[in-house]
LOROMI-919555 format. One record per residue (C-alpha): residue in three letters; x, y, z. Coordinates in steps of 0.2 Angstrom, whole numbers, plus 2048, in hexadecimal, padded with zeros to 3 digits. Each point is the difference from the previous one (the first is absolute). Layout:
REM LOROMI-919555
ALAXYZ...
This chain:
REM LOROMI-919555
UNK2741CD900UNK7F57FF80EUNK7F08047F5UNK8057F47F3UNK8007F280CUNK7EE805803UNK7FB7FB7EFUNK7FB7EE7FCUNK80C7FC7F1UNK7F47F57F8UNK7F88117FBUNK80F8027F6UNK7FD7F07F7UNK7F08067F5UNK8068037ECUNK7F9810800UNK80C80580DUNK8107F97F9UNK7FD8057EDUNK7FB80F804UNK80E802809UNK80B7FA7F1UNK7F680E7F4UNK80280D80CUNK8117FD802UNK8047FF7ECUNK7F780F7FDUNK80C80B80CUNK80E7F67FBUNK7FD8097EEUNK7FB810806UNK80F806805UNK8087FF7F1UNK7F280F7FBUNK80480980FUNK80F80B800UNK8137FB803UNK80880180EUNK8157FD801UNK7FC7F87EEUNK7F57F2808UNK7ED7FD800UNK7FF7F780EUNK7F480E80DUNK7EE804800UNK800811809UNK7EF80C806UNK80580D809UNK80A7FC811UNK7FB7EE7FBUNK80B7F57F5UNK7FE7EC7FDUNK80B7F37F6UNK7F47F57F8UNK80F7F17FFUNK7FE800812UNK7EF7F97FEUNK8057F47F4UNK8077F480EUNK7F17FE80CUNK7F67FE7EFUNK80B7F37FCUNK8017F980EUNK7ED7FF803UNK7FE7F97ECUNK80A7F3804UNK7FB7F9810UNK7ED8017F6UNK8057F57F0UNK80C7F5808UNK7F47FC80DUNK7F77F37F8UNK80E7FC7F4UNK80E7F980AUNK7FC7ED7FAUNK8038077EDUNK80F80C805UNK8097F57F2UNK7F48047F2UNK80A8107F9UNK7F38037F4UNK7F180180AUNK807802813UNK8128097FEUNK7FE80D7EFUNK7EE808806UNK80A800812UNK80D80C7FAUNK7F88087F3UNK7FB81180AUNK811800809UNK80A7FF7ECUNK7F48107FEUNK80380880EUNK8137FD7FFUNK7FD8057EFUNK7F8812807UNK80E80280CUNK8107FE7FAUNK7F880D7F2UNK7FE80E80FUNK8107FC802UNK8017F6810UNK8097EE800UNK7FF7FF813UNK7EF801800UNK7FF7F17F2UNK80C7F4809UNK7F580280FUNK7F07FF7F8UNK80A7EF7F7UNK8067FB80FUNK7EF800809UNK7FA7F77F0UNK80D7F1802UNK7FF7FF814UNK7EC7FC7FEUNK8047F77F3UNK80D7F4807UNK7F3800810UNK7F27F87F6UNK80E7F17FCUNK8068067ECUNK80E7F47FBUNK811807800UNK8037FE7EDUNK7F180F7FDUNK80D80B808UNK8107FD7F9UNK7F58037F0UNK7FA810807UNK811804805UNK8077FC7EFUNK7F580B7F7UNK80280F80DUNK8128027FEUNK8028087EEUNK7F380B805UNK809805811UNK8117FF7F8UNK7FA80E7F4UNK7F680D80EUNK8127FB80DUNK80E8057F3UNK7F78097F3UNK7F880B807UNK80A811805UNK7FA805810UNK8017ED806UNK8147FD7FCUNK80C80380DUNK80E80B7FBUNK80E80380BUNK8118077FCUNK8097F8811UNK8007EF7F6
C-alpha cells in the first residue's frame, strides 16, 4: 500500500494502461478454462509454488475502467446507449467468465463494485431496478438450481 501511494494516479489514466488492463485480464479470465480442474472448478492459474486467480484481477480492472470512461461522461450518465451499455459491457463479460469457473462470489463483487461506481458517478435509480430485474432469473437459477449451492438439512 505504501508504494502504491507513491505512484501518481494520473499514470493510471492513460488508455493504453486501462485497456490493456481489460485484455490482459479477459485473456486469463479464459485461460483457465484450458488449464486443468481443480475440485471441478477453473478458477486457479498455478506455476509451480505460485498459483493466481485471474477473477481477482477482474475488480481492480474494473474498477480502474470505470473510474477512466465515467470520467468525462458523468453529464451523459443518462444516455444508456452511449454512456451506461459501453460502461457495463466488460463487467457483463467478465461476470460472463466467472460464474463459468464456477464462482458467483466473485461475480456479485465484481457487480457490486460495478453498481457502487456507478451509483457514485450519479446513475438514476430506475437503471438499477432494471439491472436488478434482469439479475434475478439468472441468480434464482445459480442459488437453487445448482447442487452444490442448495442448502439441505434434515433438522428441518
Amino acid at each position: 500500500m505504501v508504494a502504491t501511494m507513491k505512484i501518481d494516479y494520473r499514470r493510471y489514466k492513460h488508455p493504453g494502461v486501462v485497456f490493456s488492463l481489460l485484455a490482459v485480464t479477459t485473456l486469463l479470465l479464459l485461460s483457465v478454462f484450458l488449464l486443468d480442474r481443480t475440485h471441478n472448478t477453473h478458477r486457479w492459474i498455478r506455476w509451480g509454488n505460485f498459483s493466481f486467480e485471474p477473477s481477482e484481477l477482474a475488480k481492480p480492472a474494473l474498477i480502474l475502467f470505470m473510474a477512466f470512461f465515467l470520467e468525462t461522461r458523468t453529464k451523459y450518465i443518462a444516455d444508456w446507449k452511449n454512456t451506461l451499455l459501453p460502461a457495463v459491457a466488460p463487467t457483463v463479460v467478465f461476470l460472463l467468465l466467472i460464474v463459468a469457473q464456477p464462482d458467483l462470489g466473485t461475480a456479485i463483487a465484481c457487480a457490486g463494485i460495478t453498481a457502487s461506481i456507478l451509483f457514485v458517478a450519479g446513475t438514476q435509480f430506475r437503471y438499477f431496478v432494471y439491472a436488478f430485474a434482469a439479475s434475478l432469473p439468472p441468480l434464482y437459477f445459480l442459488v437453487f438450481h445448482v447442487s452444490w449451492r442448495r442448502i439441505v438439512s434434515s433438522h428441518f
